[in-house]
N, C-alpha and C positions, 0 to 999 in steps of 0.2 A: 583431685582438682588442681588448676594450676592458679594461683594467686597470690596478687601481685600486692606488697606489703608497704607502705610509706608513714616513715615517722623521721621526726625530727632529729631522734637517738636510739639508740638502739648497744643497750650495754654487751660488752665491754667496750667497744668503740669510741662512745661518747653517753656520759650521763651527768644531767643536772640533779633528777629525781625517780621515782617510780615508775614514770614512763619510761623509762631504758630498761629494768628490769622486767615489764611487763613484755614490753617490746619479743625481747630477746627469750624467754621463756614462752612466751605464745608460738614465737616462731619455730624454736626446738620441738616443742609439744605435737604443731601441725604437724615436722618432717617427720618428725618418728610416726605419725599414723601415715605415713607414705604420701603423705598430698605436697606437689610440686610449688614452694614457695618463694619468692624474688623480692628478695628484701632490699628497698632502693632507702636510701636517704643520703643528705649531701654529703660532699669531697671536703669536709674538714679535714685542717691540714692532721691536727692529732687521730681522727679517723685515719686517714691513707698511712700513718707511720705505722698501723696497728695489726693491716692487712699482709696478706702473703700474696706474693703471684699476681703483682697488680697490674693490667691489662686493658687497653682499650679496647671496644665493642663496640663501640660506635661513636658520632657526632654528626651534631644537627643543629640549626641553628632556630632561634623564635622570636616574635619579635614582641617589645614588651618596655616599658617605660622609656619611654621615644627614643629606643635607638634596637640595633639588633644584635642578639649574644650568638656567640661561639657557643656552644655545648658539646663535653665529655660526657658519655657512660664509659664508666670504668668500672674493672670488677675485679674483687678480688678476696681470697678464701680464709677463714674465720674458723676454724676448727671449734671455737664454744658456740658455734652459731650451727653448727650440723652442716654445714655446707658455704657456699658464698655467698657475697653481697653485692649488690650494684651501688656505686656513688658519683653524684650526680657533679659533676663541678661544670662551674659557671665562672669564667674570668677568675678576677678578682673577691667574688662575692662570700665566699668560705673558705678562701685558705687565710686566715686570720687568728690571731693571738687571742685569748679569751672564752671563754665558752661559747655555746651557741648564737646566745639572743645578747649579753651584752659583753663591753669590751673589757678590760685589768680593772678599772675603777667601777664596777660596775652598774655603768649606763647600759643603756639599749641602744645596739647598733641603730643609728640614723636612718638605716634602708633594712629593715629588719620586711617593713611591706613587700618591698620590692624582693629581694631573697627570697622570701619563702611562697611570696607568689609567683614569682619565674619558677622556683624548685617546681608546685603544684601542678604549673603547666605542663612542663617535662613529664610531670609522672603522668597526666593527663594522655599528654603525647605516644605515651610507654605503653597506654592500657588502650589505646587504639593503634596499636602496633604500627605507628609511623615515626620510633626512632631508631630505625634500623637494627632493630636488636632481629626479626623475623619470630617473635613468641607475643601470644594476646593472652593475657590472663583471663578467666572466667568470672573471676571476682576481684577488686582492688576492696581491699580494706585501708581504711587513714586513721592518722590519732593526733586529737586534739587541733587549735587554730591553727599550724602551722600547717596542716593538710585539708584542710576545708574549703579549698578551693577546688580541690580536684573534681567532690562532686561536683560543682558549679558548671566544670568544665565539660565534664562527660553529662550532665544532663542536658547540653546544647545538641548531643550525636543522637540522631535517628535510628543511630542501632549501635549497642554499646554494653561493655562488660557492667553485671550487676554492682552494687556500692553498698558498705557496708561503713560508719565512722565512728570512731570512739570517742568518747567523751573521760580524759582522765581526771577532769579540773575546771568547772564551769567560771572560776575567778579570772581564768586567763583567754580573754577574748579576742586578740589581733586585731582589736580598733585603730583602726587609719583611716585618711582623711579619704574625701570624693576625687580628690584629684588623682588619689593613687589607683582606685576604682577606672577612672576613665584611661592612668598611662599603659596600664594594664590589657586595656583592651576589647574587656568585658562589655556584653552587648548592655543597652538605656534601660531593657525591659527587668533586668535583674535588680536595676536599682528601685526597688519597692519594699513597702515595709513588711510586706509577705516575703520578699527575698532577702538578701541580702544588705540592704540598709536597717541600720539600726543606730536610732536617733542621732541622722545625717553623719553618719559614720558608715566605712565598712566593717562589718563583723564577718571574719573572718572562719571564727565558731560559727555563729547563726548559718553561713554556707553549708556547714557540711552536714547542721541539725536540720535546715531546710530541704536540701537537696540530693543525701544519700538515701537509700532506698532501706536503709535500715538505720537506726544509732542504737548503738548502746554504752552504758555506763559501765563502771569496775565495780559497784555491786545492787544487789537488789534493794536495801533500802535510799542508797542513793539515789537510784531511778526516781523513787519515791519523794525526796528530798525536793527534788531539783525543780519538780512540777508544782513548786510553792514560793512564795515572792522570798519568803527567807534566805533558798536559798538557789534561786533561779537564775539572782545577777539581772532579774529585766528580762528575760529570755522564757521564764514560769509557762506563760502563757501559750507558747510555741511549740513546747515542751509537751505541755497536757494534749496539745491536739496532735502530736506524734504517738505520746499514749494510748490515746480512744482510738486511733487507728490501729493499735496494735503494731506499731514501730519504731517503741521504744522499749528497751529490754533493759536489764539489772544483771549482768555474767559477774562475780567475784573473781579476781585476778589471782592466781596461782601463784606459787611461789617454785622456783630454780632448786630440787632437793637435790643436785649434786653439786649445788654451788654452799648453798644454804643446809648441810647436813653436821650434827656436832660429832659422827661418830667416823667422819671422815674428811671434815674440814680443816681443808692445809694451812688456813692463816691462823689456828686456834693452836698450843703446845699440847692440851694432854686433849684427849679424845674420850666420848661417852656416849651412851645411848638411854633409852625411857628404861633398858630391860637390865643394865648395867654400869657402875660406876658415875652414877648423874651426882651423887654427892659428894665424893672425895673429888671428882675430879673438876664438877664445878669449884671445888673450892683452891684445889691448887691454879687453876685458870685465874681466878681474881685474888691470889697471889703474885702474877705475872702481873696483873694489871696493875696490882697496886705498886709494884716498882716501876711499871714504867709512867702511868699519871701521878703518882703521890712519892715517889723515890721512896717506897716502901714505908712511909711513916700512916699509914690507911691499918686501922685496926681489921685482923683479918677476921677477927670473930663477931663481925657486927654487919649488920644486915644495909648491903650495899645498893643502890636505886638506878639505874641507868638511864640515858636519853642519849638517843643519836635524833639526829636530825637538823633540818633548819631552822636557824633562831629567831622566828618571823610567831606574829597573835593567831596565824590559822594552824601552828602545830600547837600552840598554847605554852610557850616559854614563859610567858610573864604570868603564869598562874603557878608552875613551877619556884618563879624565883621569889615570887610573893610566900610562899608557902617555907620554905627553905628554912630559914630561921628559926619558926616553932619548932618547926619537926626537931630541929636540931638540939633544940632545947629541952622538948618532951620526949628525945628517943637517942638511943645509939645510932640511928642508921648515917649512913657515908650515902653520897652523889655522887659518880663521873658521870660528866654529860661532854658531850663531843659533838661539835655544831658549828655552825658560819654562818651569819645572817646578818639581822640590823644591826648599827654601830651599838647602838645604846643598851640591844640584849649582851650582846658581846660584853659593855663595857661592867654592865650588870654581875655575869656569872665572874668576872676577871676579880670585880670586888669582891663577894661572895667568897671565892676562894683566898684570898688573901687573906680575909677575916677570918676564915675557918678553913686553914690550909691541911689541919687533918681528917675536914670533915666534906670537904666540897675539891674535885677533883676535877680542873676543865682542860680542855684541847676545842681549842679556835682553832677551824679547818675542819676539812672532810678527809677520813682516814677508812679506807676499806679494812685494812687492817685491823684497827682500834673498833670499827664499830663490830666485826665477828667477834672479838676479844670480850667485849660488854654484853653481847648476849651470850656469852660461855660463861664469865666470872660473874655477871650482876646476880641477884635472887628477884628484884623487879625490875621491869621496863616501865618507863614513866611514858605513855603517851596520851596528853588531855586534850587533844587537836579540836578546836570549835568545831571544826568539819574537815570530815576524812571521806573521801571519795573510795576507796578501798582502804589504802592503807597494805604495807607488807612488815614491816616489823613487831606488828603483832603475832605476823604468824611466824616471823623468824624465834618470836620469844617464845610463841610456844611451842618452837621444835625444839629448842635450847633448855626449855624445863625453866626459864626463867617469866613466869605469872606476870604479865601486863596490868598495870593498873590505865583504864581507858575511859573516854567521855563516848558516852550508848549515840555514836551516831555514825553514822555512813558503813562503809563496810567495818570497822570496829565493832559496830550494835549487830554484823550477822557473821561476827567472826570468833567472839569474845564471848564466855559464859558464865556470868557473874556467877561469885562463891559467897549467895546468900545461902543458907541454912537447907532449903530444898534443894538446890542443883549440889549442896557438898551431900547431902542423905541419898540424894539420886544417883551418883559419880557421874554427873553432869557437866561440875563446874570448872573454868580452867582458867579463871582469871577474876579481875575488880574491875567496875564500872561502875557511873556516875552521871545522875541525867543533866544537870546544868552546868555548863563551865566556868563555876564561880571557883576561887581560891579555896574556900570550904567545904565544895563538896570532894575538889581531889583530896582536899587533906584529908578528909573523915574517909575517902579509899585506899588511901596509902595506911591508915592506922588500923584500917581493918585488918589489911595484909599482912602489916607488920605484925597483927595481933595472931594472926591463925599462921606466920612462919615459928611460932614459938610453940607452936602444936606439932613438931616435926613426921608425926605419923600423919596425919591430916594433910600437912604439905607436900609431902611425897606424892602423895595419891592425887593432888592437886596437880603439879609436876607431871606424872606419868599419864594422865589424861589429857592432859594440852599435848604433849609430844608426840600421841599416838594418833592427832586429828590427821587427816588427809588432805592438806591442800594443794598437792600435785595439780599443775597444768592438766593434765590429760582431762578431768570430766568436764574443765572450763573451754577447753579447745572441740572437744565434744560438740558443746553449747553452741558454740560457734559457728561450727560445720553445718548446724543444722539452721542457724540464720542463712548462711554462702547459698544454701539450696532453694531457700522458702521463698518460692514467687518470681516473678519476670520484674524486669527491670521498671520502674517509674515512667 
């Protein structure tokens, strides 16, 4: 099939979060089963430094918040991506300092509407093969608000490649004003509450939940989730009736096993596998770590807790930092966490550490490095997220032998196999969970954990079942192939 790919990131390129890793592993996954993929996302300057062989293919111009752009396709070749990329540069609009959406201080760019709604046009443009590239794809697939325009755009063509849009994060909606809806261009008839206005707002999201011909989320309970005002964002109800029509689906997102493998991962010192050396050599691993987060004063014989991620209430840091102190009090265990987020978590773990500099081990920032390191040396992954839309580090921790302790929701609750008393009799179980995300119930799963790491025959077997699950790409891309086919267009 040939299909035409648009996301905001796409790792190694550019990533904020999960979406870059999902990005770029779906897209791997499709080229190895041989279907012809064109991965478009914008001409960030850090993107183009990143590519080989970088090349223009065309330019075309659109017109779009009262005035008219220049447009570059430019392409250019990515050897972790199986192939090349197309990146979309517009003016001034993306080669900019900062990440994607906002600037050093982290605001959101002023024209973030406009950016990623001229981006959606282009790719709109791309998949009715009027920007001189001479290829129409059969399918565009989009992900998240930053591409939810495109349906919009191709459901104005009377004949037009099928749409398929992903949902990685219902909190993030692309709400902007009416004015930006109308500099845009977008016909009167879209602004309805069936369409794309969403209480005198554009959504951005709601676009691509309304108007592609398929959505689907990162995993099956989330689908579930999202069709309930808990955790719909307002959108619940838009949601249910893409369901009952049978055009909402729940795919679990995969994970990169030659990025994310511990028996040949470059950024990790000693190497293991489920069938070999998972103990010795996790433990000389969080030896390394503890010299480079704790200058080696981190007891190596005491059971270590890990957290990567952002330091924000939906990964669940402040149940984490709430908890910290007991634990510290009623057990030997050690914490490196490795995070950037709100000031005040940050300022949080910075105390923490101070107080208990041989017990709490932090790194403010995001380190690829440091976080493979934490799934090699930790024994648990701390992740209580209120809500996880997939989620990937649970499945990096159980490729690592390193048991997740998790809050039972989104793809966590159909990734994770609590280690009650049946799933360890069963050799079922491959991690802790936890139905409420209250500060008590992660404590009471963290002390499980720590209870049954002191059983080292029990643990192992714990260990060696989490490592041996399969969450390879390939039967998720499967998934997907067989949405690209199902049905004629809207």
């Amino acid at each position: 099939m040939k299909i035409l790919f648009a996301s905001s990131e796409v790792y190694p390129l550019i990533k904020t979060g999960g979406l870059a890793d999902a990005c770029s592993g779906l897209t791997v996954a499709l080229r190895n089963l041989q279907h012809e993929v064109q991965v478009v996302l914008p001409a960030y300057a850090d993107a183009l430094a990143m590519v080989d062989a970088v090349e223009v293919l065309a330019t075309l111009e659109i017109e779009g918040c009262v005035q008219r752009r220049q447009v570059r396709i430019l392409r250019g070749q990515l050897s972790e991506l199986a192939g090349s990329v197309l990146l979309v540069a517009i003016d001034d609009l993306f080669d900019r300092p900062g990440n994607p959406y906002q600037n050093s201080a982290g605001e959101d760019w002023w024209d973030n509407g406009e950016r990623f709604g001229l981006f959606s046009r282009v790719v709109a443009e791309m998949a009715m093969d009027r920007a001189g590239l001479n290829w129409q794809p059969e399918v565009v697939h989009c992900h998240d608000w930053q591409t939810g325009l495109v349906a919009a755009w191709l459901q104005l063509e009377p004949v037009r490649p099928r749409t398929l849009f992903t949902i990685h994060n219902m909190a993030y909606a692309g709400l902007f004003p009416y004015r930006l809806f109308e500099s845009l261009g977008l016909p009167e008839e879209l602004w309805h509450f069936e369409q794309l206005e969403f209480y005198n707002n554009l959504s951005m999201l709601k676009a691509g939940i309304v108007c592609a011909d398929q959505v689907t989320t990162v995993s099956p309970s989330y689908a579930e989730e999202i069709c309930l005002p808990a955790h719909g964002f307002g959108l619940h109800e838009t949601l249910q009736q893409r369901w009952q029509q049978g055009q909402l689906h729940g795919i679990i997102n995969g994970m990169d096993t030659s990025v994310w493998n511990p028996a040949i991962d470059p950024l990790i010192p000693y190497h293991y596998s489920a069938q070999r050396g998972r103990v010795a050599q996790k433990k000389r691993n969080k030896q390394v770590l503890l010299e480079q987060l704790a200058g080696g004063h981190g007891d190596l014989n005491a059971p270590l807790c890990g957290f990567v991620g952002r330091l924000v209430e939906q990964k669940g840091i402040d149940l984490i930092t709430a908890i910290l102190p007991s634990l510290i009090a009623s057990s030997n265990a050690c914490f490196a966490i490795v995070g950037t987020g709100q000031t005040a978590f940050e300022q949080q773990l910075r105390f923490l550490a101070e107080h208990f500099p041989q017990r709490v081990f932090v790194h403010i920032g995001y380190s690829e490095a440091l976080a493979h390191l934490i799934e090699a040396a930790a024994d648990l992954f701390l992740m209580p997220s209120r809500f996880e839309p997939c989620g990937l580090n649970q499945m990096y921790s159980l490729a690592y032998g390193t048991p997740p302790v998790v809050h039972a929701t989104g793809g966590l609750k159909d990734t994770v196999v609590d280690a009650d008393d049946v799933a360890l009799a069963e050799g079922r179980a491959t991690g802790f969970s936890f139905e409420s995300p209250e500060p008590s119930h992660l404590c009471q799963a963290v002390e499980r954990a720590l209870a049954l790491l002191n059983r080292p025959r029990l643990w192992q077997k714990l260990q060696k079942h989490g490592m041996t699950r399969n969450f390879s790409w390939e039967p998720s891309a499967r998934r997907y192939l067989e949405l690209y086919l199902s049905g004629e267009s809207r």
